[in-house]
C-alpha positions in Angstrom: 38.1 32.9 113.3 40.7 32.3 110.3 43.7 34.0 110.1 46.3 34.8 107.6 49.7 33.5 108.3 52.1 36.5 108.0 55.0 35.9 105.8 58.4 35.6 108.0 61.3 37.7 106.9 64.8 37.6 107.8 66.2 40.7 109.6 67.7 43.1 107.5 71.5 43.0 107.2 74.5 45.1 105.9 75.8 41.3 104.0 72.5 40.4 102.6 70.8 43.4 101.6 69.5 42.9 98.5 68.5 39.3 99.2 66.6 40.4 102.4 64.5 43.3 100.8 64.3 41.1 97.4 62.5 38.4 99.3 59.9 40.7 100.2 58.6 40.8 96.7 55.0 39.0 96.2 54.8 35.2 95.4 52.2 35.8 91.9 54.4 38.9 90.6 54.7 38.3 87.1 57.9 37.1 86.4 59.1 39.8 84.4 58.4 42.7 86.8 59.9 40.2 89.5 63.5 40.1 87.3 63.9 43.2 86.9 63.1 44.3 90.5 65.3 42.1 91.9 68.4 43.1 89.4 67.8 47.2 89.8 67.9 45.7 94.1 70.9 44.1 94.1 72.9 46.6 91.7 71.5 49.7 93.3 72.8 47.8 97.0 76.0 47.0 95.5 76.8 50.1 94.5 75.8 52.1 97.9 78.2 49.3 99.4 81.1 50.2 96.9 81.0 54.1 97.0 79.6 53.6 100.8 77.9 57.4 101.1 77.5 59.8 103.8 74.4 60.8 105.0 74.7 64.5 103.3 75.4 62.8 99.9 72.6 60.5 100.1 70.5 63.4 100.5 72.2 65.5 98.1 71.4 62.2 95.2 67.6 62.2 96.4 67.8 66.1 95.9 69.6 65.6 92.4 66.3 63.3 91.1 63.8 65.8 92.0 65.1 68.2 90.6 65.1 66.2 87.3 61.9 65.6 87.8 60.7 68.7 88.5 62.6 70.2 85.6 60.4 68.2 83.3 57.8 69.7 81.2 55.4 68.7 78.5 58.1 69.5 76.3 61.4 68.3 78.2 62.1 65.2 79.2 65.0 65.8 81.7 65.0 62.2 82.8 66.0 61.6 79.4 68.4 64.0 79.3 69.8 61.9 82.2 69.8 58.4 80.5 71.6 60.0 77.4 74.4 61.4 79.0 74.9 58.5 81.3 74.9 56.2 78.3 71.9 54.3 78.8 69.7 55.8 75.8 72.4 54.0 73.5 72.6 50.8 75.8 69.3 50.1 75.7 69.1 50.9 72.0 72.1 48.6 71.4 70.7 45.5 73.3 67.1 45.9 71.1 68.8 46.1 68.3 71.8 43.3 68.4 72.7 42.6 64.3 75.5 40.6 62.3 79.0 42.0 62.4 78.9 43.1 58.6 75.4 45.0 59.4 75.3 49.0 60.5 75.0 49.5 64.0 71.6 51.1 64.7 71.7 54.5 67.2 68.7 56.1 68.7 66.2 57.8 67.1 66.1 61.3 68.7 63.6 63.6 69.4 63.5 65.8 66.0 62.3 63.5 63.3 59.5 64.1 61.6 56.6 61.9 59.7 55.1 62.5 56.5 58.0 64.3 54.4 57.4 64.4 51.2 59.7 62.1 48.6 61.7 64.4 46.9 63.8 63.7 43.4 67.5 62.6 43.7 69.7 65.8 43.7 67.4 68.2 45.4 69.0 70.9 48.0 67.1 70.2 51.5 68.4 73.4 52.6 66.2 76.2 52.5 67.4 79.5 54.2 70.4 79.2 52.7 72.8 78.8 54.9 76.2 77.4 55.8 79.0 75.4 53.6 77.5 74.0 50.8 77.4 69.9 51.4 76.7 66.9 48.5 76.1 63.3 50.4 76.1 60.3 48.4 75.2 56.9 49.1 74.0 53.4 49.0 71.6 50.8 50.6 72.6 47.2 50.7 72.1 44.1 52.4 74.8 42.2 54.6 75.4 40.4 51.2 76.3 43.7 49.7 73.5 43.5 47.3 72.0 46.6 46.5 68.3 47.5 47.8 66.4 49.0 45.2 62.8 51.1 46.8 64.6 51.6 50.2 63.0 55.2 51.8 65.5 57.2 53.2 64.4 60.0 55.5 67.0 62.8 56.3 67.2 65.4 58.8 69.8 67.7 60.8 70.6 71.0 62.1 71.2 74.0 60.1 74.1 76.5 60.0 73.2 78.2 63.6 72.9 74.9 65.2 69.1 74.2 65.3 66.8 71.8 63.8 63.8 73.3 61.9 61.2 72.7 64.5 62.7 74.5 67.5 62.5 77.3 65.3 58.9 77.7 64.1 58.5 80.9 62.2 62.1 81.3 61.9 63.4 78.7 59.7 61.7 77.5 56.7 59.0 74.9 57.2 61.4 71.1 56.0 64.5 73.3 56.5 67.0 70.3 55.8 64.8 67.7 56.0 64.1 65.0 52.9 63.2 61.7 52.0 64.8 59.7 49.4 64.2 56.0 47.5 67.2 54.3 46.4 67.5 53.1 43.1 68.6 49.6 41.2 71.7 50.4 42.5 70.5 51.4 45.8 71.9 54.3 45.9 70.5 58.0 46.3 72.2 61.8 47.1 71.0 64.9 47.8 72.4 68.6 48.5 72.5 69.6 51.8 74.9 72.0 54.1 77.5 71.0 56.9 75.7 70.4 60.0 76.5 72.2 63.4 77.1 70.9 66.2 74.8 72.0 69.2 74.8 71.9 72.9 72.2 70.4 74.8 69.7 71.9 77.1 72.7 72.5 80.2 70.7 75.0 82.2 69.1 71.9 84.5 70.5 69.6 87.2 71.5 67.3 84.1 73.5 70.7 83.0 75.3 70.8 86.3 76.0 67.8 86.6 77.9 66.9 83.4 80.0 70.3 84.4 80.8 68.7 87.7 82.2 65.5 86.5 84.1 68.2 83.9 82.7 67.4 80.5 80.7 69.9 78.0 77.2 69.5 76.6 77.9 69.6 73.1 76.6 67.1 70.4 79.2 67.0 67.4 77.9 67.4 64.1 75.7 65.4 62.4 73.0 64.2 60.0 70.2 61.5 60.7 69.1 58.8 58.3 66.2 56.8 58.8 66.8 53.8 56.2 63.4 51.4 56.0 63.0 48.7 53.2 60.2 46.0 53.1 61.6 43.0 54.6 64.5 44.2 56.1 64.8 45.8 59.7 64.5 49.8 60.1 67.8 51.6 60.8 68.5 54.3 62.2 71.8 55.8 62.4 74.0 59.5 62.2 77.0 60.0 60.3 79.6 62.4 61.8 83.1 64.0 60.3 85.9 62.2 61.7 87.7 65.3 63.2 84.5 66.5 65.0 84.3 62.4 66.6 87.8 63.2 67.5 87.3 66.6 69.2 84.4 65.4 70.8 85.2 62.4 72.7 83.4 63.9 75.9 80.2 64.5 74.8 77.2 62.9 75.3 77.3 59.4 75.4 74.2 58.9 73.0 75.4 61.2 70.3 
């Protein structure tokens, strides 16, 4: 009868942690699953050997994740949640979308755009209900050259004067409440009317809430307004524009605002 040689491991080992359980991985795992095992390992080890835990705060980070977890719902993602205020939602975005110096750096997308807006003239008002400080934005499209891009779509979007984007407020706000899309012209340039955006906290009643109070910073996202700028031939960006005094304010919000 023919049997299988089991595989000999080393003893595990305060020194060589991360090697030990890392050589435990399967010989045909494809490589890419295999790298990033082995580098979420031998951080994760790394850091327990740096902050060194109790036994009480090990368990009290295992109760942390599920409660994420279980605070997740078809229609919040409090993992993500997690990965925005701990930076990664922007890191990630930032290594995907690496461009020349001279080229606008792209941010994340977020979770309130919305497809199939309607093109609307240059110079129309995207706000609906009315409210708020009356706003005019101007501006341009152009290439790292600074030539202009003539045809680029533009889609806008952002929160109204009480802080919400239209749809978490179904029935309340008007359907496209300060939402638009826009194509630049020769000069690649387009503008609209709009109102001063809000800023707006994040959802803080979850272990992500408790969490940013503990470590002492609030959940507010300063005030913005999203562009979506796409043009054939040319990568999709995606970016926010903020006031300078609200950046300043804000320093501790969320990392991936």
């Amino acid at each position: 009868m023919n049997t299988i040689p089991k595989p000999s491991f080393p003893l595990f080992c305060e020194q060589d942690s991360a090697v030990i359980v890392n050589a435990r991985i399967g010989s045909d795992v494809d490589p890419r699953t295999r790298h990033i095992a082995e580098t979420v390992v031998r951080h994760l080890h790394a850091a327990v050997k740096e902050i060194e835990p109790t036994h009480d705060e090990w368990l009290a980070a295992i109760k942390f994740l599920t409660d994420t977890g279980h605070m997740c719902t078809d229609w919040r993602q409090e993992f993500i949640l997690l990965s925005d205020v701990l930076g990664v939602s922007m890191l990630v975005d930032a290594t995907n979308h690496r461009r020349p110096g001279q080229a606008t750096e792209n941010t994340i997308l977020g979770p309130f755009f919305v497809e199939g807006v309607e093109t609307s003239p240059h110079g129309v008002n995207i706000c609906k209900d009315g409210k708020g400080e009356p706003l005019v934005v101007l501006a341009s499209v152009h290439d790292t050259d600074g030539n202009p891009i003539e045809g680029a779509v533009i889609d806008v979007w952002q929160t109204n004067d009480d802080g919400f984007y239209d749809v978490q407020q179904k029935g309340i706000q008007p359907e496209g409440n300060l939402r638009g899309r826009f194509v630049s012209d020769s000069d690649g340039a387009f503008w609209f009317k709009s109102v001063k955006p809000r800023d707006y906290p994040i959802p803080d009643d979850g272990p992500v809430g408790k969490l940013l109070r503990r470590l002492g910073r609030h959940p507010n996202r300063a005030a913005h307004i999203h562009f979506l700028v796409q043009a054939n031939g040319y990568d999709r960006l995606s970016l926010r524009t903020y006031s300078i005094l609200i950046v300043l304010i804000s320093r501790k919000t969320p990392c991936s605002v």
